[in-house]
C-alpha positions as CSV (number, residue, x, y, z in Angstrom):
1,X,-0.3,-8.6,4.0
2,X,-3.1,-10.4,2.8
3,X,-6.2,-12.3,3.2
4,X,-7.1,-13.9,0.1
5,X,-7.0,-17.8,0.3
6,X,-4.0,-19.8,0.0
7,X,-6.1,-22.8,-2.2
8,X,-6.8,-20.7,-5.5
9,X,-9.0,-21.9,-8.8
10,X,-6.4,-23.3,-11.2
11,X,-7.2,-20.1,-13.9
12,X,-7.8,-17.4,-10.6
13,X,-3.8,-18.7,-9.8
14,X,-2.5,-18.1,-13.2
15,X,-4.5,-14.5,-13.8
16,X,-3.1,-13.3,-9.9
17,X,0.3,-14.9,-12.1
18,X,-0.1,-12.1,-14.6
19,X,-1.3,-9.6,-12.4
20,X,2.0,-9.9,-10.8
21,X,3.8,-10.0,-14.2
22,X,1.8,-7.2,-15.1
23,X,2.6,-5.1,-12.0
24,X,6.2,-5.4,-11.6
25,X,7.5,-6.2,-15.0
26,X,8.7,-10.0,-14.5
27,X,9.3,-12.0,-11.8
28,X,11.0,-15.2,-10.7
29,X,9.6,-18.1,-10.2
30,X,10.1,-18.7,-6.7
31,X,8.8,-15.4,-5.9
32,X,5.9,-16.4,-7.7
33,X,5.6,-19.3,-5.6
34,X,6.0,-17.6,-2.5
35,X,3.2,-15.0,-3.3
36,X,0.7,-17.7,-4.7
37,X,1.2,-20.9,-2.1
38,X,1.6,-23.1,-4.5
39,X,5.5,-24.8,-5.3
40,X,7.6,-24.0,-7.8
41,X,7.0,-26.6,-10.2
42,X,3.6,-25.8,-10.2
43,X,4.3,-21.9,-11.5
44,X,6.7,-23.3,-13.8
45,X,3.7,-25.1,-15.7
46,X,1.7,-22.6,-15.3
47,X,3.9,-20.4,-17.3
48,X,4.7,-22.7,-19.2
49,X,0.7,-22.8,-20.6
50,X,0.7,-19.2,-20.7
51,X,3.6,-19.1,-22.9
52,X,2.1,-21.5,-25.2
53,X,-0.9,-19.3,-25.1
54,X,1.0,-16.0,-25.9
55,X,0.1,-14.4,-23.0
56,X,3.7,-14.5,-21.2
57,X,7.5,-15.3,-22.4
58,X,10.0,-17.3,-20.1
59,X,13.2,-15.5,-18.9
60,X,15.8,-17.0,-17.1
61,X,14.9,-18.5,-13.5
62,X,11.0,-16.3,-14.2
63,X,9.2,-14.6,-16.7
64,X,7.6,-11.5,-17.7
65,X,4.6,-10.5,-20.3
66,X,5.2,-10.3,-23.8
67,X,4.5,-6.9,-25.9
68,X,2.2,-6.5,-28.2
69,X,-0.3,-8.1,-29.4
70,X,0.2,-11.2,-27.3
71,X,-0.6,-9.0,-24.2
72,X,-4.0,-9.5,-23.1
73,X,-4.7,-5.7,-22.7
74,X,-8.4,-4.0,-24.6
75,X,-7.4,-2.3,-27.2
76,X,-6.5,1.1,-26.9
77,X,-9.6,3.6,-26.8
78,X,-11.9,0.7,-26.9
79,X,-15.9,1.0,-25.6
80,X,-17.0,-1.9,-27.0
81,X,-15.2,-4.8,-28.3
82,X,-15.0,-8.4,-28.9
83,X,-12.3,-10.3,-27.2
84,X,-10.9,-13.2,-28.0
85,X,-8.3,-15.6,-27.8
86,X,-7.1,-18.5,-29.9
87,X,-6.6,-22.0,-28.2
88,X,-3.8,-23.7,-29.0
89,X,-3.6,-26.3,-31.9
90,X,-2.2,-28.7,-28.8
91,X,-5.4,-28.6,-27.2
92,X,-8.2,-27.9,-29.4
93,X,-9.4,-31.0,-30.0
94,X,-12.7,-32.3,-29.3
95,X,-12.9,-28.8,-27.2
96,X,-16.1,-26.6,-27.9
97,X,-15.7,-23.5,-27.8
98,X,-17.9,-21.1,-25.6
99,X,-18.8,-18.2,-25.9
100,X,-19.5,-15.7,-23.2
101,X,-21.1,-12.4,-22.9
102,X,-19.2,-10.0,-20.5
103,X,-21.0,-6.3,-19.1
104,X,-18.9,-4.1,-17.1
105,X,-20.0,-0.6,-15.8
106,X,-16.5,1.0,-17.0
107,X,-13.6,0.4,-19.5
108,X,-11.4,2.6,-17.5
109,X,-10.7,2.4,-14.2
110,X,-11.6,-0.7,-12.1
111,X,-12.7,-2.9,-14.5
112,X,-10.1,-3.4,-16.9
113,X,-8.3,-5.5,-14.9
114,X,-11.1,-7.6,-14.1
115,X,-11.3,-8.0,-18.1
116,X,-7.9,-8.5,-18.0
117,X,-8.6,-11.8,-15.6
118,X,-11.8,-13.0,-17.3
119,X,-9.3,-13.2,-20.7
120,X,-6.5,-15.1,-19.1
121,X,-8.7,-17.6,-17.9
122,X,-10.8,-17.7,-20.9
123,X,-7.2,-18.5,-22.9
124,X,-6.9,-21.3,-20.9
125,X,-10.5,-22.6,-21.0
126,X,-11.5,-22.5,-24.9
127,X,-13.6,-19.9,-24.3
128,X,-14.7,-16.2,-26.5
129,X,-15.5,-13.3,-24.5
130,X,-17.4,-10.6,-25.6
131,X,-17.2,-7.3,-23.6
132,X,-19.6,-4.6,-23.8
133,X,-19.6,-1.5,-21.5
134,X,-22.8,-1.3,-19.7
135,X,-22.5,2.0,-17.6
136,X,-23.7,2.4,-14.8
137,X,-27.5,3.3,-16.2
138,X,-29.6,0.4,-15.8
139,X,-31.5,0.5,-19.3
140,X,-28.2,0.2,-20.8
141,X,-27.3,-2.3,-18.8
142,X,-30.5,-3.8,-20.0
143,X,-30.0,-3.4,-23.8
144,X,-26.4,-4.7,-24.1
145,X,-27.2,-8.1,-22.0
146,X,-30.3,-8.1,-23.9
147,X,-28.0,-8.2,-27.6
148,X,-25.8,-10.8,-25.9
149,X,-28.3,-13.0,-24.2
150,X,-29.6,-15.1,-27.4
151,X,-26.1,-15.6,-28.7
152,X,-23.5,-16.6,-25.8
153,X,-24.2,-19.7,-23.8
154,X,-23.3,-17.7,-20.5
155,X,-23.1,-13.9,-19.2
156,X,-21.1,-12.4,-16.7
157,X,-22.7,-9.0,-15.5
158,X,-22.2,-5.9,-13.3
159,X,-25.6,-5.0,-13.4
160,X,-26.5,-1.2,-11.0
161,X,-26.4,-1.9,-7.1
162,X,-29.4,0.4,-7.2
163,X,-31.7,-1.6,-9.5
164,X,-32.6,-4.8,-8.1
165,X,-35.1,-5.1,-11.1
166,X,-32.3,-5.8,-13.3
167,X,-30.7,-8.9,-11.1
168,X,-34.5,-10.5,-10.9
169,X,-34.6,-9.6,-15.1
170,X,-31.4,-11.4,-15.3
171,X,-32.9,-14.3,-14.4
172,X,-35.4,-15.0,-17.0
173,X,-32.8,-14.8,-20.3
174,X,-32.4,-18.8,-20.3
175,X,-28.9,-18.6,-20.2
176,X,-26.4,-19.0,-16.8
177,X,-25.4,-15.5,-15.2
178,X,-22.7,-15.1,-12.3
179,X,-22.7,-11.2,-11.3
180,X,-19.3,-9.8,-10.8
181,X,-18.9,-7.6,-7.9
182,X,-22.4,-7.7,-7.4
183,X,-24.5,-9.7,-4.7
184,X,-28.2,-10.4,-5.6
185,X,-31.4,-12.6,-5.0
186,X,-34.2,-13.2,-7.3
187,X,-37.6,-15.1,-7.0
188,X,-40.1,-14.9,-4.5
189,X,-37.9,-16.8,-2.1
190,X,-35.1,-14.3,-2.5
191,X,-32.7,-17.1,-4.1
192,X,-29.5,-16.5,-4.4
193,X,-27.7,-15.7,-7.7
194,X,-23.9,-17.1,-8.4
195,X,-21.7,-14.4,-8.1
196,X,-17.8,-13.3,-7.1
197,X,-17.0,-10.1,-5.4
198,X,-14.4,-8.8,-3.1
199,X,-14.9,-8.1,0.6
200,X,-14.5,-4.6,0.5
201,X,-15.8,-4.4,4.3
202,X,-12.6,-6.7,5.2
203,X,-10.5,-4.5,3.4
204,X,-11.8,-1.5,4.4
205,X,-10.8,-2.3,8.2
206,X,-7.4,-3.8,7.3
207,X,-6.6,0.1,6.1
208,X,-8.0,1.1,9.7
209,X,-6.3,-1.6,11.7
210,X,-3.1,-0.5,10.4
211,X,-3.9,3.2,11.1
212,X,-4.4,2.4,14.6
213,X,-0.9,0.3,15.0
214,X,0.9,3.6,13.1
215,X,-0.7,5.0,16.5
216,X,-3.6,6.8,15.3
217,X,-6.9,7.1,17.3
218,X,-8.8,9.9,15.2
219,X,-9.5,8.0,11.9
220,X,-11.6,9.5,9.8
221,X,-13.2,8.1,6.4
222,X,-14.0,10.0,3.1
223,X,-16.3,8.2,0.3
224,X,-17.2,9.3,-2.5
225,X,-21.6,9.3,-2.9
226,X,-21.6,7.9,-6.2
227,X,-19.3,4.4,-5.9
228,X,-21.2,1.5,-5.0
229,X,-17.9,0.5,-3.6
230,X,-18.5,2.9,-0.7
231,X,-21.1,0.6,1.0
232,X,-18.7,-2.1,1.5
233,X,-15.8,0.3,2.8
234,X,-17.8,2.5,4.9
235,X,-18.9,-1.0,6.7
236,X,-15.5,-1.9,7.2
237,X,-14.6,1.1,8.5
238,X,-17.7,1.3,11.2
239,X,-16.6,-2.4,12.5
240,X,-13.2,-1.7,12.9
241,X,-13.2,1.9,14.4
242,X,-15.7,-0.1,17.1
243,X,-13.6,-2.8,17.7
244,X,-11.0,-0.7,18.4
245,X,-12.6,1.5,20.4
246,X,-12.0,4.8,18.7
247,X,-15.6,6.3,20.2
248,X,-17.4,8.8,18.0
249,X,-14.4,11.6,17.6
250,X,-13.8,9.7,13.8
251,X,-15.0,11.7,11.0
252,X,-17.5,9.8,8.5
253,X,-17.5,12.0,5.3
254,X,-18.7,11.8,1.6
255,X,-18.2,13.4,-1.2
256,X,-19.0,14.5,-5.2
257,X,-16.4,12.6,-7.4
258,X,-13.2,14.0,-8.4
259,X,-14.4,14.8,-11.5
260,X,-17.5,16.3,-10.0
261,X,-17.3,20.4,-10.4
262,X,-18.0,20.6,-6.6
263,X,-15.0,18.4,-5.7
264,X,-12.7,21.6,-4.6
265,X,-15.2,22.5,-1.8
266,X,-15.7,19.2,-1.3
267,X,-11.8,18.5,-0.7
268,X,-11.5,21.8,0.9
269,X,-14.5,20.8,3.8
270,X,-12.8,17.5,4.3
271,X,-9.6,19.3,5.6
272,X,-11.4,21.5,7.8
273,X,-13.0,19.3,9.1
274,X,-10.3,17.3,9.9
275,X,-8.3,20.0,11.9
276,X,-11.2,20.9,13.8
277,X,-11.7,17.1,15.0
278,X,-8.2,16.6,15.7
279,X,-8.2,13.7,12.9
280,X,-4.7,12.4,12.0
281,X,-5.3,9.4,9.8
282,X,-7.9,9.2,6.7
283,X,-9.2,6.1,4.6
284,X,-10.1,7.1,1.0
285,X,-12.4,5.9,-1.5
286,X,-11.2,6.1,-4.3
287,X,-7.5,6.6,-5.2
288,X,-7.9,10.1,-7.0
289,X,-9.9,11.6,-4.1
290,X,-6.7,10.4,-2.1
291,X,-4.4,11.8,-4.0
292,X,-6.0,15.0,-4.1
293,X,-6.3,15.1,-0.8
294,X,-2.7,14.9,-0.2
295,X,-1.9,17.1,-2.5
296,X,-4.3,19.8,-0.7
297,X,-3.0,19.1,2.8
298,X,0.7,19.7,1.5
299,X,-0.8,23.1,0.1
300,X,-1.7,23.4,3.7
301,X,2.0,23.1,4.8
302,X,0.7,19.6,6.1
303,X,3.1,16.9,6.5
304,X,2.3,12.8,4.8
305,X,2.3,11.4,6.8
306,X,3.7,13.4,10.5
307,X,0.7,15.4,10.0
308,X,-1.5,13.3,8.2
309,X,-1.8,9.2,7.1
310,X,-3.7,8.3,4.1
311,X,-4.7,5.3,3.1
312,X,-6.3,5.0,-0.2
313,X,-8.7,2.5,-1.1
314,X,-8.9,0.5,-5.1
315,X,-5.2,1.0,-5.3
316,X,-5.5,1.7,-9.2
317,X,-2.8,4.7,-8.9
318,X,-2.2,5.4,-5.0
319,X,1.3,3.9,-5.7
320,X,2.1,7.0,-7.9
321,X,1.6,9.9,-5.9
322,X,3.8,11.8,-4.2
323,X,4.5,10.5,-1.8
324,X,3.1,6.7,-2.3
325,X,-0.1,6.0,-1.0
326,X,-0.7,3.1,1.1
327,X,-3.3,1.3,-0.6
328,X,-6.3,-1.3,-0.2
329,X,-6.1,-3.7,-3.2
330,X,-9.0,-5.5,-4.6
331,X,-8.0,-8.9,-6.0
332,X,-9.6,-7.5,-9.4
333,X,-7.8,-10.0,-12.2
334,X,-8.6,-12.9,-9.8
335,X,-12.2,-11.6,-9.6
336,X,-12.3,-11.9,-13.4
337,X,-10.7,-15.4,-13.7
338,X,-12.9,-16.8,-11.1
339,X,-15.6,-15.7,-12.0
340,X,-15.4,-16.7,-15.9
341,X,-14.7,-20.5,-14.3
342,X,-17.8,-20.3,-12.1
343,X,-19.7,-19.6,-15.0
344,X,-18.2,-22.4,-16.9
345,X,-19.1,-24.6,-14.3
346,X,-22.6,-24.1,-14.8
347,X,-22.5,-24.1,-18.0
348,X,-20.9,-27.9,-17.8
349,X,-23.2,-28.8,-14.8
350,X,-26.8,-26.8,-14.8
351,X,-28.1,-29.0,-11.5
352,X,-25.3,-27.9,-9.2
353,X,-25.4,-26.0,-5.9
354,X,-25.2,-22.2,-6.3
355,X,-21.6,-21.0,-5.3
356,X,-21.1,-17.3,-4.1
357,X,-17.1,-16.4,-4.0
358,X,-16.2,-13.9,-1.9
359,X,-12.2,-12.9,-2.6
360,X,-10.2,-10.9,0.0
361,X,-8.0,-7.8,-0.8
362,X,-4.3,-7.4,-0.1
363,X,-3.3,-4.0,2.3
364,X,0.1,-2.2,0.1
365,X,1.8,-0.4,2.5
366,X,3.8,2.7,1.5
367,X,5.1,6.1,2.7
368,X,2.0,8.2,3.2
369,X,0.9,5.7,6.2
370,X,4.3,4.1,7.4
371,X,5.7,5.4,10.7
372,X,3.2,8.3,11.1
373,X,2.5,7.3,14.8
């Protein structure tokens, strides 16, 4: 299930190519045509270029990632790195290099497959990424673009959702910007910046839309206060629990982090709240929360789903838990790649209309949701 667009961005097609690879292992080559849109001759030179590239090796009727070096992984324990990849001898000349600047607000979890999609692309596209982590604190954000800015000829940033001062700063470095999962305006006219993000509001109600056909009317939501993520979902969630005319009996609920000291009362409120209110189903930002969750419920002598349907949204480990969690997935590698050729776009062509890509996530359905109703 999906809405992400069938017509895909030649280097977004091959990264959503390794996610897949990268997911499950291998996979054939008509299944990869089948999950992309696209015909099989057009994966099989697709792999084909990654294979040149060292990011993939062909198997029999598919292929599957190499091991490694050749993966495009960070390196283990990395904070801040410089990434590259060689281009091929077959198609380095007359290509200049670029070099590009690249500030996410975490190394591990979310981002790294966004990375991972901004260096498959960049294999492709004669391009050197360097990555910085930026947190999420806006003066750092500040002072690593700042040590990029005079020596890339583009930057893609996560700058703080919180700190519109930092997207209107971005704009006076002289060099292109496209903001990844990020929206923001600058100027005194509010003008729009180039960015790519998901449509976490659209995924979001996907997760509650399939609650409600499992047969569930009390869906509640738990977020946790400090994602900027949460925005998007709880937005999702409001629209769809409308639509579907669920009244005000669903549960709207935030909470500390997992990591947060105060998450056991945290967790602990959630479930009480939810017998009280009669709630059956639960949407969850982020995927540790849900997990904890479940865990907590079964301590409860709750039954996943009969008693209970969770759906998890990020979908970074949901699939892992016991039982599986259905999960929301953010197209995250194809955020990466797209992004990276929207920024070489303007590099190529300064005078060109601003483009803002917005990238739909895919609903993973798995036991803690499926025939709970």
């Amino acid at each position: 299930m999906t809405t992400e667009p069938a017509a895909l961005l030649p280097a977004e097609r091959r990264a959503r190519l390794v996610q897949r690879l990268h997911d499950d292992g291998w996979a054939r080559v008509a299944d990869l045509a089948a999950a992309l849109g696209v015909t099989p001759v057009t994966v099989r030179r697709d792999i084909a270029q990654l294979a040149d590239e060292g990011v993939l090796e062909r198997v029999h009727g598919g292929a599957r990632l190499v091991s490694g070096s050749g993966r495009p992984d960070l390196p283990n324990g990395t904070t801040t790195t410089e990434a590259t990849r060689t281009v091929p001898p077959a198609t380095r000349e007359e290509a200049r290099t670029l070099t590009v600047g690249m500030v996410v607000p975490s190394l591990d979890y979310y981002y790294p497959e966004v990375i991972r999609g901004a260096r498959v692309a960049a294999a492709s596209s004669h391009v050197r990424i360097i990555l910085r982590n930026g947190s999420y604190d806006a003066a750092e954000v500040r002072r690593q673009v700042a040590a990029l800015a005079a020596a890339t000829d583009g930057l893609l940033v996560s700058p703080p959702v919180d700190a519109p001062e930092v997207t209107e700063w971005l704009t006076t470095l002289g060099v292109p910007v496209v903001l990844v999962e990020r929206r923001g305006q600058a100027g005194p006219f509010h003008e729009p910046l180039e960015s790519v993000v998901t449509d976490h509001a659209l995924g979001a109600a996907m997760g509650v839309r399939h609650l409600a056909a499992e047969g569930h009317t009390r869906i509640g939501l738990v977020t946790s206060r400090t994602s900027p993520t949460s925005r998007g979902v709880r937005a999702g969630w409001r629209t769809a629990v409308a639509e579907l005319g669920l009244g005000d009996g669903c549960l709207d609920l935030d909470t500390v982090s997992h990591r947060d000291a105060g998450w056991h009362d945290d967790a602990g409120r959630v479930l009480d709240a939810c017998a009280e209110a009669g709630t059956t189903a639960l949407l969850v930002h982020s995927d540790p929360e849900a997990i904890s969750l479940v865990e907590r419920a079964r301590d409860r002598g709750l039954r996943v789903p009969e008693d209970l349907a969770v759906v998890a949204y990020d979908d970074e480990v949901a699939g892992l838990a016991d039982p599986p969690i259905t999960g929301i997935r953010p197209p995250k590698a194809a955020l990466g790649a797209a992004a990276l050729e929207l920024l070489t776009r303007r590099i190529a062509d300064p005078g060109r209309p601003v483009q803002r890509i917005q990238l739909g996530p895919q609903l993973i359905v798995r036991a803690s949701s499926r025939g709970a109703g």
